[in-house]
VEXLO-855247 format. One record per residue: x negated, y, z negated of N, C-alpha, C, O, CB in turn. Coordinates in steps of 0.2 Angstrom, whole numbers, plus 5000, padded with zeros to 4 digits. Glycine has a CB too. Example, Ala and Ser with C-alpha at 12.3 -4.5 7.8 and 13.67 -1.06 7.14 Angstrom:
2
493449724961493849784961493449844961492949834958494349784955 493649894965493249954964493650004961493350064960493049974971 
end
This chain:
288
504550804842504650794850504550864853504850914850505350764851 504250864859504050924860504150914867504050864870503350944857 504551004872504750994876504351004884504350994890505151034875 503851024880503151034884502850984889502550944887502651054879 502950994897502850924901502250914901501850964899503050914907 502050864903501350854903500950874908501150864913501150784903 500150914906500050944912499750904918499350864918499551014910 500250934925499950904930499050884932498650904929500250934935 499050834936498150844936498150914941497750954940497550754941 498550914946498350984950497951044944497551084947499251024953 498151054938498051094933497351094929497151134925498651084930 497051034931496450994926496050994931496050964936496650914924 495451034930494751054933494450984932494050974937494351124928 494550914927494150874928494250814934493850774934494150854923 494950834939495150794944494750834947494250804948495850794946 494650904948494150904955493450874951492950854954493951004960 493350884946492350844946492450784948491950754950491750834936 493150734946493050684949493050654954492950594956493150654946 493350704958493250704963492550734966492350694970493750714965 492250784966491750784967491050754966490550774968491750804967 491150684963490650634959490750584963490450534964490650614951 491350594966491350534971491150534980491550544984492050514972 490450524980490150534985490550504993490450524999489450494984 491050464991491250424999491950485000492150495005491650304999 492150514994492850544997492450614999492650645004493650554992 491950634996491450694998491250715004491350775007490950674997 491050635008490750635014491350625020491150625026490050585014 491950595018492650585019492850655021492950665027492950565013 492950715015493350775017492650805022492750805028493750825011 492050825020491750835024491550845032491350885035491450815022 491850775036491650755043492550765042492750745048491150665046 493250775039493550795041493650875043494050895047493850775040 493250905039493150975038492950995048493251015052492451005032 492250955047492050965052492450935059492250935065491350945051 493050895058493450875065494050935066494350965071493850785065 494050955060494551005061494351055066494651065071494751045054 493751085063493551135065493351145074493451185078492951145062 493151065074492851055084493751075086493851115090492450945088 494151035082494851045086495051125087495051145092495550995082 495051155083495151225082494651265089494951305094494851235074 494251265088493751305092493451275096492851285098493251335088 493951205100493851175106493551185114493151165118494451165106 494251265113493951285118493251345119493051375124494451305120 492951345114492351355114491951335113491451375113492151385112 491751275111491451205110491251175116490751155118491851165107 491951165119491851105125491451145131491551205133492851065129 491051085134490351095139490951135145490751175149489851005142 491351115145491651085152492451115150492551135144491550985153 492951115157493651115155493851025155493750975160494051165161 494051015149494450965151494750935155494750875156494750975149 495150955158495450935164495250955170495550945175496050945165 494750985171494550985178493950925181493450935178494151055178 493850885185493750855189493150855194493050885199494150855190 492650805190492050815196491850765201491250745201491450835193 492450735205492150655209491750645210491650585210492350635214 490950695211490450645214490050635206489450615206489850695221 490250635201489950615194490450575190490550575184489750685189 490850525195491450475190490950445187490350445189492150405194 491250415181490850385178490050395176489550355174490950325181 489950445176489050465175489050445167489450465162488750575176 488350395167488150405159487850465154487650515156487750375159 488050435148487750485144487150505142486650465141487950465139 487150595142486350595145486650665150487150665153485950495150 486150715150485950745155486450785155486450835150485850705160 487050795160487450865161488150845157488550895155487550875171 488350785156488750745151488450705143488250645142488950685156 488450765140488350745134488450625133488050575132488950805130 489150645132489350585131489650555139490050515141489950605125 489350595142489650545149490450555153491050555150489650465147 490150555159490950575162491450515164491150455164490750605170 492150515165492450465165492750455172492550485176492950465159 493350405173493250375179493450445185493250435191493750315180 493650495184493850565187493350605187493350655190494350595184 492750585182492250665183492450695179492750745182492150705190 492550695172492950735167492550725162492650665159493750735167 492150765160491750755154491850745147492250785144491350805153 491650705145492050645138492150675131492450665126491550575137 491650715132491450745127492050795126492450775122490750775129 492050855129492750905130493250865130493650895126492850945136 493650805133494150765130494350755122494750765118494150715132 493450725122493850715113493950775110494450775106493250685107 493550835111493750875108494450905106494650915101493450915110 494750915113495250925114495750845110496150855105495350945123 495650815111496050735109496050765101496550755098495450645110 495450805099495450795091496250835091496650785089494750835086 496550885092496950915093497650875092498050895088496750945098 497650825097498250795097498350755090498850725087498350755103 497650745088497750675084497950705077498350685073497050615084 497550755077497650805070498450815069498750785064497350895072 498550845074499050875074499750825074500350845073498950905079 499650765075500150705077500050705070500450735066500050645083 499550665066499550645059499850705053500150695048498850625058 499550745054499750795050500550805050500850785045499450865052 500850825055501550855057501950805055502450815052501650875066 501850735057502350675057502350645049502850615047502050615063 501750665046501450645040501950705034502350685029500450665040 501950775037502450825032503250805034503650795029502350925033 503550795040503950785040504350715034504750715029504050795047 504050655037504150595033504050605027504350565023503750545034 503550655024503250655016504050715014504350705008502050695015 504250755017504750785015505450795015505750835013504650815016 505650735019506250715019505950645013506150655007506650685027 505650615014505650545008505650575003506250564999505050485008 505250624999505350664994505950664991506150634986505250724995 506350724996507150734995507450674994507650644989507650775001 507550644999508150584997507650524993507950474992508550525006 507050534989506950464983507050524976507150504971505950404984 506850604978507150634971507950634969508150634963506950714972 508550634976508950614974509350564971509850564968509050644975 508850494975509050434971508850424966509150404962508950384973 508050454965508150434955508250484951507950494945507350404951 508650534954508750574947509450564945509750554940508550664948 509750564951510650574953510550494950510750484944511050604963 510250434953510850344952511250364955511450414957511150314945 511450284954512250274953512150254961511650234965512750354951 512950264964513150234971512750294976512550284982514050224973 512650344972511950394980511450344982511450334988511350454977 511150324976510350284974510450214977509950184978510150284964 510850184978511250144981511250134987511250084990511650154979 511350184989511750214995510850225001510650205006512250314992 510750284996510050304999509350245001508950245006509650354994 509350174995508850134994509050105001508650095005508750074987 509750075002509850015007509650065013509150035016510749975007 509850115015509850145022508950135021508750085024510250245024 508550155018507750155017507550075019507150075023507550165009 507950015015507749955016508049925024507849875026508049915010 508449955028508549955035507749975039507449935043509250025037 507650025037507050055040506450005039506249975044506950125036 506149985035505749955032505749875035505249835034505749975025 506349855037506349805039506249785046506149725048506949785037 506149835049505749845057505049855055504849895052505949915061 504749795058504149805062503749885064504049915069504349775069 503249925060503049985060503150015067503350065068502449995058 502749965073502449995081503349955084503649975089501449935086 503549915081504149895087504549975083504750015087504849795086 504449975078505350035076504850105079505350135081505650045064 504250145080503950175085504350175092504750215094503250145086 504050115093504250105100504850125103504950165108504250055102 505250085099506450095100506150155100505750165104507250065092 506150215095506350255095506150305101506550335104506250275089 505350305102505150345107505250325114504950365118504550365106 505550255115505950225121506650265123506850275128506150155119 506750265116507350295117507450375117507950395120507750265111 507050415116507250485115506650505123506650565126507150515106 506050475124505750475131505050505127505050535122506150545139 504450485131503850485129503450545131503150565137503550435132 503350595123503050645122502650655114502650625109503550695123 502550715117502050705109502650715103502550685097501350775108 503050745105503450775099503950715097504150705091503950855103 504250685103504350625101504050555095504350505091504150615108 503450575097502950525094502950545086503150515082502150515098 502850615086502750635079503450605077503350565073502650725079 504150615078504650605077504650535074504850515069504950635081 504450505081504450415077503950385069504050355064504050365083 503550425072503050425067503350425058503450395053502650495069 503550505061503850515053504450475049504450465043504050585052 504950465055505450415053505150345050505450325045505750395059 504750315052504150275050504050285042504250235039503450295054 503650345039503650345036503750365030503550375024503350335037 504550385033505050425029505250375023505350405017505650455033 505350295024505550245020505050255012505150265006505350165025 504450245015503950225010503750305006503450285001503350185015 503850365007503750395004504650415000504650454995503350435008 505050405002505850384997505650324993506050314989506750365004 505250284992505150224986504850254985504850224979505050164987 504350294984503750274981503950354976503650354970502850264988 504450404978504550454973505050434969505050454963504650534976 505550394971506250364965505850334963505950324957506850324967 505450294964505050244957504550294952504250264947504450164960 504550344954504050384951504450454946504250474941503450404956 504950464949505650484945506050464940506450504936505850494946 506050394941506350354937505850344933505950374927506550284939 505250324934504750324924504850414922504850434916503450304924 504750454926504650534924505350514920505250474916504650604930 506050544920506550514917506550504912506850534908506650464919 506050464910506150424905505450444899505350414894506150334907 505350494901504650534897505050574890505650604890504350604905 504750574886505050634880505050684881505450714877504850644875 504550724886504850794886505550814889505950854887504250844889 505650754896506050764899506850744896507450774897505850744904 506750704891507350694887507350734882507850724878507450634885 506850774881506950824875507450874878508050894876506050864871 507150894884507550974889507950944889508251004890507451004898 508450904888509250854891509450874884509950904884509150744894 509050874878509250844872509450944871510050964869508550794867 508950974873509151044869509551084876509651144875508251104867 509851054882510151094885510151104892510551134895510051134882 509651094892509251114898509651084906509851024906508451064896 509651124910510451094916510051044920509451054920510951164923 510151004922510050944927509350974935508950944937511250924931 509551044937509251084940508551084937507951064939509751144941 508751124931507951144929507551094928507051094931507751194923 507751044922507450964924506950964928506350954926507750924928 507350964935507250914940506550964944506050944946508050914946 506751054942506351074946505751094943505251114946506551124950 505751104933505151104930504851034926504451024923505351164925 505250994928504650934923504550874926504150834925504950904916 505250874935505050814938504750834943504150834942505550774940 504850854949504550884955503850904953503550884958504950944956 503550944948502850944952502450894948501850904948502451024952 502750834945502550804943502150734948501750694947503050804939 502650744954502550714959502150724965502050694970503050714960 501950774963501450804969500650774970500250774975501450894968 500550744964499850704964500050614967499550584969499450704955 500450584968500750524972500750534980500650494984501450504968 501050604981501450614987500550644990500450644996502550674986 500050664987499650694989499050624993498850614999499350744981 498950584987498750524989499050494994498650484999498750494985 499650464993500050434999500050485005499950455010500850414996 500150565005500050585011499450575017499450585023500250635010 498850555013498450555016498150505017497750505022498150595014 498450425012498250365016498850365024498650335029498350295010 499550395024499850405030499650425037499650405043500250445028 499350485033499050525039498550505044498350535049498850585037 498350455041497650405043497950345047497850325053497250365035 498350325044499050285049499250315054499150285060499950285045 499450395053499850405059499350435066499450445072500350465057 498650435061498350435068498150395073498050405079497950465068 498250325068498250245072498750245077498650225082498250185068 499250265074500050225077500050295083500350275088501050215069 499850365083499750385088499550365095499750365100499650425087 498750345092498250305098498650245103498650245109497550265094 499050205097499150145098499850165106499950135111499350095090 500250225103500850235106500550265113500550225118501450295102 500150315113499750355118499450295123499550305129499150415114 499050245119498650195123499350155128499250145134498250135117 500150135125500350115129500850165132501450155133500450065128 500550215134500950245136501550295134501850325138501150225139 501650305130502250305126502150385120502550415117502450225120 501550385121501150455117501150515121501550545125500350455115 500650535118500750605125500450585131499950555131500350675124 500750625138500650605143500150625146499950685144501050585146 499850595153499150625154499450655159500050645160498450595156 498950725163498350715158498050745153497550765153497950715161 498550745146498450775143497850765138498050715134498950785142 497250765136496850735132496850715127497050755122496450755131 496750645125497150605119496850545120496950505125498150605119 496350525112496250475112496450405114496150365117496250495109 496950395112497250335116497450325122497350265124497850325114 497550375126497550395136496950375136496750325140497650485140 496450395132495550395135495350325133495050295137494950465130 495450305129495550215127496050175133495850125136495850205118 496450185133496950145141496650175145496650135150497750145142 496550225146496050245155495450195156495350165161495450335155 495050175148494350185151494250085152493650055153493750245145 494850055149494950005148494649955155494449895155495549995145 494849975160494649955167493949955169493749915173494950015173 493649995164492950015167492349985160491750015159492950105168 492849905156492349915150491749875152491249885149492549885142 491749825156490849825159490549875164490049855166490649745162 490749925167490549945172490450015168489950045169491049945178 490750035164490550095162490950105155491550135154490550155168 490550075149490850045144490750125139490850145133490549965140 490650155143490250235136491150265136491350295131489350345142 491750245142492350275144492750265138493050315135492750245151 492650215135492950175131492550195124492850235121492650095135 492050175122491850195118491750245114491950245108491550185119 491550295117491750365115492250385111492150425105491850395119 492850375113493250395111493750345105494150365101493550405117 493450295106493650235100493050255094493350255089493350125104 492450275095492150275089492350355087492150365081491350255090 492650405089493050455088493750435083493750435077493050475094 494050425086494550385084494450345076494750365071494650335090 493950295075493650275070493650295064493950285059493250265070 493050335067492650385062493150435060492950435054491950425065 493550465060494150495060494650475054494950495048494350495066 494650405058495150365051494850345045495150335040495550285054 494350325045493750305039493550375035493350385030492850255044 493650425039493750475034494150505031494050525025493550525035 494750505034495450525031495450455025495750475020496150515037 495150365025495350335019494850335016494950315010495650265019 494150365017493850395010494050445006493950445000493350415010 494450485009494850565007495450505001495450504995495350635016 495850475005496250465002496150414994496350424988496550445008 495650354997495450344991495150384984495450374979495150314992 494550424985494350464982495050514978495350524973493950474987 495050534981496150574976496450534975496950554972496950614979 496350454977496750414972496350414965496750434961496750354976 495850394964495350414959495350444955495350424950495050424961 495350514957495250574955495850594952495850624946495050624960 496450574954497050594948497150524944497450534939497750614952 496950454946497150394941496550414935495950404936496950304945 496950434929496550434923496450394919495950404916496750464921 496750334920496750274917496150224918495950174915497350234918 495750264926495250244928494550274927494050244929495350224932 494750334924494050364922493950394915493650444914493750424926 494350344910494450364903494350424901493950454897493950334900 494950454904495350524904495950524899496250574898495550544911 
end
């Protein structure tokens, strides 16, 4: 019996070939590479300021001095999304670490600790989870008033549940591994355990799951922002630019559009990313 844990895939050069043989998560992190970057270097990108205003061009089509067309204010659509990428990035990311690092902590110390903690920790989790995703959003950012920082907050409360189950069920089989009952067997304190043979054990579950989340949280951003409840205008944000442009979808459907197939394409890349690392560390599926 040997004390030696099994090496993570983080450690295994053949998780990245397999993941780079997988053309959809390829072209996945790729077009997110490239949204990162427009959000970053926004303000040198965008044609136009964002929020500045050109009434005699509301609604101009796409084409000509508006790339993607101006919206019902004369505010070029194009420099919104840019700026939008910004919020949405940033909402999914932020609300995505906080949720992924509290659930961590309280499902590492229900399956390692048990007993009435584990107990204790599952039912407050199963409270959570028993709410409706956009109503328990909503309560919360009803309740504390509608901002971005707000939203991120709901967000992660959201998906603080599902990442506390998804690491206690994955500490509980670690647990039960031979190296880790070998360290128990020769001495080894409850601490080091936990921080050399369970913990980075977990980082390829919580890696996947963060990134089918983050893909979530940029939906449940749009969805809050669309009714209001996200960030407020006029701040530039996908979901504002989708409830703005809603008034104008036979009159000038590009308002609308734009920013929905932004939005899209965004999330369809984050779940090719995500599938793809799903993949790439499931060894059982590429006869590893």
């Amino acid at each position: 019996m040997t004390t030696q844990p099994a090496r993570s895939s983080w450690r295994n050069n053949r998780t990245l070939r397999r993941f780079l043989r997988n053309p959809a998560g390829v072209i996945g992190l790729t077009f997110l590479v490239v949204v990162v970057l427009a959000a970053i270097f926004a303000p040198y990108l965008a044609p136009f300021d964002p929020y500045q205003q050109h009434l005699p061009d509301r609604r101009a089509a796409p084409g000509g001095t508006y790339l993607l067309g101006a919206d019902e204010f004369g505010r070029d659509i194009l420099s919104r999304i840019l700026y939008g990428a910004r919020v949405a990035l940033r909402t999914g990311v932020v609300s995505t670490l906080i949720g992924l690092v509290a659930g961590a902590f309280f499902g590492t110390i229900a399956g390692f600790i048990g007993g009435w903690i584990d107990d204790l920790i599952m039912r407050v989790m199963d409270v959570l989870l028993a709410f409706p995703y956009l109503l328990l959003a909503i309560a919360i950012v009803s309740a504390l008033g509608p901002s971005e920082f707000n939203t991120q907050l709901a967000i992660a409360v959201w998906t603080l549940p599902s990442f506390a189950r998804l690491i206690r069920g994955t500490v509980l089989s670690l647990r039960e591994k031979e190296y880790v009952e070998a360290a128990g067997a020769l001495g080894a304190r409850s601490g080091g355990i936990l921080l050399r043979h369970v913990v980075p054990n977990t980082f390829s579950p919580l890696l996947v799951y963060g990134a089918v989340f983050t893909a979530r949280a940029i939906m449940l951003e749009a969805a809050l922002s669309f009714l209001g409840l996200g960030a407020q205008p006029p701040i530039a944000s996908w979901g504002n630019m989708i409830s703005e442009g809603r008034n104008y979808l036979r009159l000038a459907p590009h308002i609308i559009t734009m920013p929905g197939i932004a939005l899209a394409l965004t999330v369809l890349a984050v779940n090719l990313l995500a599938d793809a690392l799903r993949d790439a560390f499931d060894t059982r599926t590429n006869g590893v």
